[in-house]
C-alpha positions in Angstrom: 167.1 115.1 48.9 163.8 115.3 50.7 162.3 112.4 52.8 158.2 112.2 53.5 156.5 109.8 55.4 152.3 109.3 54.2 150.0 107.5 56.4 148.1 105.4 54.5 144.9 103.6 54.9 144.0 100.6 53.0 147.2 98.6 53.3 147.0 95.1 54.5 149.2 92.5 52.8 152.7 91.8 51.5 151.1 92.7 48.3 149.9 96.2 49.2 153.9 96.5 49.7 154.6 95.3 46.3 151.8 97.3 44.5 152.6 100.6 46.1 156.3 100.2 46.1 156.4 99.7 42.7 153.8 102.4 41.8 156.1 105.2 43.9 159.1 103.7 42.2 158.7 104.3 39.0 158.6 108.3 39.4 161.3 110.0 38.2 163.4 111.2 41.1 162.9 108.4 43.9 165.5 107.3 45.4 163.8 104.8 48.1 160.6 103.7 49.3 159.7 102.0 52.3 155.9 100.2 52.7 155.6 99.4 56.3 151.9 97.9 56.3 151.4 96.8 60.1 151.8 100.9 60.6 150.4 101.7 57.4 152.9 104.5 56.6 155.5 105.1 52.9 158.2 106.4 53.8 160.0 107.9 50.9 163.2 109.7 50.0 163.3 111.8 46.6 164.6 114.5 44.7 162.6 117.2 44.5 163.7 119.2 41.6 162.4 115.9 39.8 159.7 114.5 42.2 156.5 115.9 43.8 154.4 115.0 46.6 151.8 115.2 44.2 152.6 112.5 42.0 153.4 110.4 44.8 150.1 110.3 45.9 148.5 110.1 42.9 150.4 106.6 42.7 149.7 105.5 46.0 146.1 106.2 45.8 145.8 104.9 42.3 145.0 101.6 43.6 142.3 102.5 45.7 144.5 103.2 49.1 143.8 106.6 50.8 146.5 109.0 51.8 145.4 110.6 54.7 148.3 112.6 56.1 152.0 113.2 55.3 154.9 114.6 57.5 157.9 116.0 55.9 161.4 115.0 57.6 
């Protein structure tokens, strides 16, 4: 199991949670996500013989949010 924390920009409402959430969720391989908009940071913990950073981003910024770092934990 791998955890990754993105700081994202663009995040401003209970639905931002919902929408990306959701959107990180349905990857094969996640195990949690964690939308914490007041810091604008997804926290997420995956597998990653299944899930890749990659895709994760591409779902996050999908909906017109920008990733604009990550740190691996």
């Amino acid at each position: 199991m791998q955890k990754i924390i993105f700081n994202v920009q663009g995040m401003s409402c209970g639905s931002c949670v919902n929408t990306v959430g959701k959107s990180v969720y349905k990857i094969e391989g996640i195990i949690t996500v964690d939308v914490n908009v007041a810091e604008g940071l997804v926290t997420v913990e995956y597998d990653d013989s299944q899930a890749t950073t990659d895709q994760m981003i591409k779902a996050i910024e999908q909906h017109g949010y920008a990733v604009v770092d990550t740190t691996s934990k």
